[in-house]
C-alpha positions as CSV (number, residue, x, y, z in Angstrom):
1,X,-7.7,-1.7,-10.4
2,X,-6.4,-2.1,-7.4
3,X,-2.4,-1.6,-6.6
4,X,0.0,-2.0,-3.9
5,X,3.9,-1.5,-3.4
6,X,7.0,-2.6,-1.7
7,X,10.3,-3.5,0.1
8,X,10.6,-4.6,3.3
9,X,10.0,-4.7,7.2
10,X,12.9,-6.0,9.2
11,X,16.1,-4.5,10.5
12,X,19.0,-6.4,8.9
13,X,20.8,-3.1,7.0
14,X,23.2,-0.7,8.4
15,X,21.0,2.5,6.9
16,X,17.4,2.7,7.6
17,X,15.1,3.0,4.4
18,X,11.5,3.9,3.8
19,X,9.9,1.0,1.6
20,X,6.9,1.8,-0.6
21,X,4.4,0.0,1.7
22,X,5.6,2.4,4.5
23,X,8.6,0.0,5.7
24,X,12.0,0.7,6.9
25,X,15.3,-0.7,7.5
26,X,16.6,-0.6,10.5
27,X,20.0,-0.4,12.0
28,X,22.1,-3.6,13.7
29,X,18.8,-4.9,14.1
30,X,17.8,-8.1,12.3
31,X,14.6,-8.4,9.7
32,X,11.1,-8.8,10.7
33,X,10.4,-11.7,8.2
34,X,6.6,-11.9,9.3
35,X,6.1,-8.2,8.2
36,X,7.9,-9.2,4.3
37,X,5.9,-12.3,4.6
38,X,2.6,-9.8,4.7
39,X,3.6,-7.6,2.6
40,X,4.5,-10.5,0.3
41,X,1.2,-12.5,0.6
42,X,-0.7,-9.1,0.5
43,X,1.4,-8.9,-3.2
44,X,-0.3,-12.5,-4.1
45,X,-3.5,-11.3,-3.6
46,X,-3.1,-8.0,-5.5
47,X,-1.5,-10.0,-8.8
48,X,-4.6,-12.2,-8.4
49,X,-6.9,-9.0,-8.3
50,X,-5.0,-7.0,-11.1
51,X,-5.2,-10.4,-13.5
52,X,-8.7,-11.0,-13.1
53,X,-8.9,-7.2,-13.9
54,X,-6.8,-7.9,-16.8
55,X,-8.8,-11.0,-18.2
56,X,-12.2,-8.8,-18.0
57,X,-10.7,-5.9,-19.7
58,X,-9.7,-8.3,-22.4
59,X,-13.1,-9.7,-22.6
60,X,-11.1,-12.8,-22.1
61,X,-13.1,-13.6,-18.9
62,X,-16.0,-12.0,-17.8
63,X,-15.2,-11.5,-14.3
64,X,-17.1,-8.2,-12.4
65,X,-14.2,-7.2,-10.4
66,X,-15.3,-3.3,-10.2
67,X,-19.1,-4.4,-9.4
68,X,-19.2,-7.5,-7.7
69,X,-19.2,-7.0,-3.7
70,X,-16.6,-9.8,-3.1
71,X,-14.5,-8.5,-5.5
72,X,-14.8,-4.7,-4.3
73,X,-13.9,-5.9,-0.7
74,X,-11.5,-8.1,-2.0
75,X,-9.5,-5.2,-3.6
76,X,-10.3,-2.4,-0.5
77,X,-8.7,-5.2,2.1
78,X,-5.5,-5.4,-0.2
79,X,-4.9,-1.8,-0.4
80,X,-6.1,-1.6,3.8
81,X,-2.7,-4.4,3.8
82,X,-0.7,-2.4,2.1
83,X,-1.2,0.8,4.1
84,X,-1.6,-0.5,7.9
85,X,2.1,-1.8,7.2
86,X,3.1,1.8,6.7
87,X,2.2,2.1,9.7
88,X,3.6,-0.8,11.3
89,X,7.2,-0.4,9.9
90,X,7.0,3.4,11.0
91,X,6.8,2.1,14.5
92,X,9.9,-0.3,13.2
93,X,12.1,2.1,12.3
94,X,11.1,4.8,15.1
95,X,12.5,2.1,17.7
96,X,15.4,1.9,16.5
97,X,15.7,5.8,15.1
98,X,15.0,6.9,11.9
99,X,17.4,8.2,9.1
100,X,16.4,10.8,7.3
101,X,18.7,10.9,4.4
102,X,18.0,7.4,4.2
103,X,13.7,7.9,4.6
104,X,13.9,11.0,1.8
105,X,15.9,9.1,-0.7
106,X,13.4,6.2,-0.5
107,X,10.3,8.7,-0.2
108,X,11.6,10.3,-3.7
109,X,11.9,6.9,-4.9
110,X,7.9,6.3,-4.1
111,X,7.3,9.8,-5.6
112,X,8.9,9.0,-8.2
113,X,7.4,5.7,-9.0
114,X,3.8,7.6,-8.4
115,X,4.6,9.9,-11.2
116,X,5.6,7.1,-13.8
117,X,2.2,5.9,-13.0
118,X,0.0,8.8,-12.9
119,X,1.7,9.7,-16.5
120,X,1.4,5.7,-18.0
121,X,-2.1,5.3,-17.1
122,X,-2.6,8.5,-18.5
123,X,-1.8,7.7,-21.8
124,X,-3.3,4.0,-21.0
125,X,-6.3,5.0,-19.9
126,X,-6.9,8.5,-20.2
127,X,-10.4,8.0,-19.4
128,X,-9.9,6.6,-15.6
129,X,-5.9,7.5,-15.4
130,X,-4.4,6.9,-11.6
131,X,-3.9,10.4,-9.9
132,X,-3.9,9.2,-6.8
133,X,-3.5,5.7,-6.4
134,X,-1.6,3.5,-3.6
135,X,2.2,4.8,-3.9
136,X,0.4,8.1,-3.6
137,X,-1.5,7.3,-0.6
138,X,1.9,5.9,0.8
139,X,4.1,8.6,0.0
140,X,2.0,10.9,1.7
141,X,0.6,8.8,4.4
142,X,4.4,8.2,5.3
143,X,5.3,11.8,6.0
144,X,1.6,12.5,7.7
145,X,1.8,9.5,10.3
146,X,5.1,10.7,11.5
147,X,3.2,13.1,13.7
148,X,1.7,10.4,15.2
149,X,4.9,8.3,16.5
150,X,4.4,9.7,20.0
151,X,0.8,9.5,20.9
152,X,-0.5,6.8,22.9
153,X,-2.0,4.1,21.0
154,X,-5.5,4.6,22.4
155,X,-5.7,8.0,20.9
156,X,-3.9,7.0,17.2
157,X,-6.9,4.4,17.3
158,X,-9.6,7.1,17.9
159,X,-8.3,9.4,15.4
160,X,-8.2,6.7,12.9
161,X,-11.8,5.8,13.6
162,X,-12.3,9.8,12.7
163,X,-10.5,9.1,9.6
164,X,-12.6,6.3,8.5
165,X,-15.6,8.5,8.9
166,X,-15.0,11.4,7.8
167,X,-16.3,11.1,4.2
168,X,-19.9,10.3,6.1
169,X,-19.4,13.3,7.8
170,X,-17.5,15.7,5.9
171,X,-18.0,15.5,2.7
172,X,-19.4,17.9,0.3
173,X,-19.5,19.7,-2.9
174,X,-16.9,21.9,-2.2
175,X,-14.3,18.8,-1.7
176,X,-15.2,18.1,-5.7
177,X,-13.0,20.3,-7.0
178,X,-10.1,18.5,-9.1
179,X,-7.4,20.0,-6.9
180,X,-8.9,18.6,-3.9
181,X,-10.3,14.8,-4.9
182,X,-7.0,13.6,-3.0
183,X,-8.7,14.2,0.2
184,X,-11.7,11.8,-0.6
185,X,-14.3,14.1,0.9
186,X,-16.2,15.0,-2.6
187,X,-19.4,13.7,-3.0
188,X,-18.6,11.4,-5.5
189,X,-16.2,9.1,-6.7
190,X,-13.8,9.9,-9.8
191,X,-13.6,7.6,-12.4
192,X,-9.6,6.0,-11.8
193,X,-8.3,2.5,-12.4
194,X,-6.5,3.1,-8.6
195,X,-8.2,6.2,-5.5
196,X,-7.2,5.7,-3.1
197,X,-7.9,8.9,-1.1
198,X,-6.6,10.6,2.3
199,X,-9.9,9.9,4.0
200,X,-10.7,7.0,5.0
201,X,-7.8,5.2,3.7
202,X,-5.3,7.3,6.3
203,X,-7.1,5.7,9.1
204,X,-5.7,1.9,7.9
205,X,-2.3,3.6,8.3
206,X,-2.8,5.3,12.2
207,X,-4.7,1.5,12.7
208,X,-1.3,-0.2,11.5
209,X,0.9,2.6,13.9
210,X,-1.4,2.2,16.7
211,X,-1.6,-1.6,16.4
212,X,2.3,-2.0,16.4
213,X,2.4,-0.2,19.4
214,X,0.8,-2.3,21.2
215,X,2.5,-5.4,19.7
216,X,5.8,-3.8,21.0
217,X,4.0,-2.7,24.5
218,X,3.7,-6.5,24.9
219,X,6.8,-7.8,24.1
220,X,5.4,-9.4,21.1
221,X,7.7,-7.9,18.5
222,X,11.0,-9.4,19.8
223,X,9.3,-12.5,19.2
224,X,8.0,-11.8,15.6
225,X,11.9,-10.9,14.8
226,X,13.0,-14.2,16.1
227,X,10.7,-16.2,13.5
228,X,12.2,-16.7,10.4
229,X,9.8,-18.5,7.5
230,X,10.6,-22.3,7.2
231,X,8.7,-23.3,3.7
232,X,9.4,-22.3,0.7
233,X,6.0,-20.1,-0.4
234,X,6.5,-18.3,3.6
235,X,10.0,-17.8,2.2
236,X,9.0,-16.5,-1.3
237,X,6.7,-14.4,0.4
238,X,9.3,-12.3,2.6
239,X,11.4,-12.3,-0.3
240,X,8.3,-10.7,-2.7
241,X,8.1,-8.3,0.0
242,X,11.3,-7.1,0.9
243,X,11.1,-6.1,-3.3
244,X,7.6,-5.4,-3.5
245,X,8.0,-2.0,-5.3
246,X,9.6,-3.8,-8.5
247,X,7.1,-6.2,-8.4
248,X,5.1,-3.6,-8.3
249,X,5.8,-1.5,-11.0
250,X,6.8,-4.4,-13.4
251,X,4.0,-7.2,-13.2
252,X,0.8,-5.3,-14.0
253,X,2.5,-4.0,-17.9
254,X,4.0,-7.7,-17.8
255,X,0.4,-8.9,-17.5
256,X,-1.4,-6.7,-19.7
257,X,1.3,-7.8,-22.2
258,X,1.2,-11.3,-22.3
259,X,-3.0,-11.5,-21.9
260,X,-3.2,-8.7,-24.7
261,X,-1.1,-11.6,-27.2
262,X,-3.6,-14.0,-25.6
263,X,-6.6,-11.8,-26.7
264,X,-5.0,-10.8,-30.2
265,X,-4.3,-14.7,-30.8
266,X,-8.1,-15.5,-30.2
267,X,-9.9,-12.9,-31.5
């Protein structure tokens, strides 16, 4: 099961906050909509992911989204979204300075939010319960890629490259240890609904930094916070992302819900 989290991208609030896909507010600065409008779309894709997931589990549908190659790479470039704009609004709010009480109230928020789902899913599915899913990876790839604001973009892009193959390289029995699956450098994969690991998936994050970088080396984000969406879905998107956490937390139990009536009606 793939998951994915929340709130925002542009500058439009007076007191900068972290969002659950890595984003912060700002100061005196207006919104970047593109980044709520990726966020958003990434959102779409994820609800389209987590019902097909739901209709399988239901035997409603028999859909191999944990088997099928598509569907695998499917769910792996949703979470990559999701944690390449922690990067990307880290670089956001570094611009314009970052506020701490602001960035640790919204971090305990994500925290928080990781908790309620490592303790649901346990008692859900105690089998292949989330211990560290997406929020996870977020929380702590928000406080790890902060070390990384001030390094050239060339060398955040290397050192994500190492981060993508490190379990290649690295890995090894001694990383299979229940304390240390986090890291992703066991040599095999625990059974979870959501893993989403330090390595590789940190290297999508120092991609995201590094990549924004560069975007603002070359003027180009100016220009993204001068477009504005001008349809209704681009709107709807920014506005599922600037509340992406929410919809996070509330539309996987709202689907499992209304598909388990639908599979209790037919069965």
């Amino acid at each position: 099961m793939t998951n994915g989290p929340d709130d925002t991208g542009a500058e439009r609030t007076t007191v900068p906050e972290v969002a659950p896909a890595g984003e912060y507010r700002q100061p005196s600065r207006r919104r970047v909509e593109a980044v709520d409008m990726a966020r958003g779309t990434a959102l779409a894709a994820m609800a389209v992911y987590h019902f097909s997931w739901d209709l399988s589990f239901y035997g409603l549908a028999d859909i191999p989204v944990t088997s099928a190659p598509g569907w695998i790479i499917f769910a792996r470039l949703i979470a990559g979204s999701f944690l390449a704009l922690v990067g990307v609004s880290l670089v956001l709010a570094a611009r314009g300075g970052i506020n701490w009480r602001g960035y640790l109230k919204r971090l305990a928020q994500i925290v928080a939010a990781a908790a309620a789902i490592t303790v649901a899913t346990w008692f859900a599915f105690p089998a292949t319960y989330i211990f560290f899913g997406i929020l996870h990876a977020i929380a702590l790839f928000s406080v790890l890629a902060l070390a990384f604001l001030r390094l050239p973009a060339v060398l955040t892009l290397a050192i994500a490259a190492l981060a993508f193959a490190a379990p290649s390289f690295v890995s090894g029995p001694f990383f299979d240890r229940p304390g240390l699956l986090w890291t992703g450098l066991g040599t095999y994969f625990p059974p979870s609904n959501d893993y989403v690991p330090l390595f590789p998936w940190f290297g999508a994050t120092l991609t995201g930094l590094a990549l924004a970088k560069l975007t603002d080396r070359a003027g180009l984000r100016d220009r993204l916070a001068g477009w504005r969406p001008d349809t209704a879905l681009a709107r709807l998107a920014s506005f599922a992302g600037r509340h992406s956490l929410v919809i996070y937390l509330a539309h996987q139990p709202l689907l499992l819900a209304l598909l388990g009536g639908v599979a209790w009606v037919v069965r």
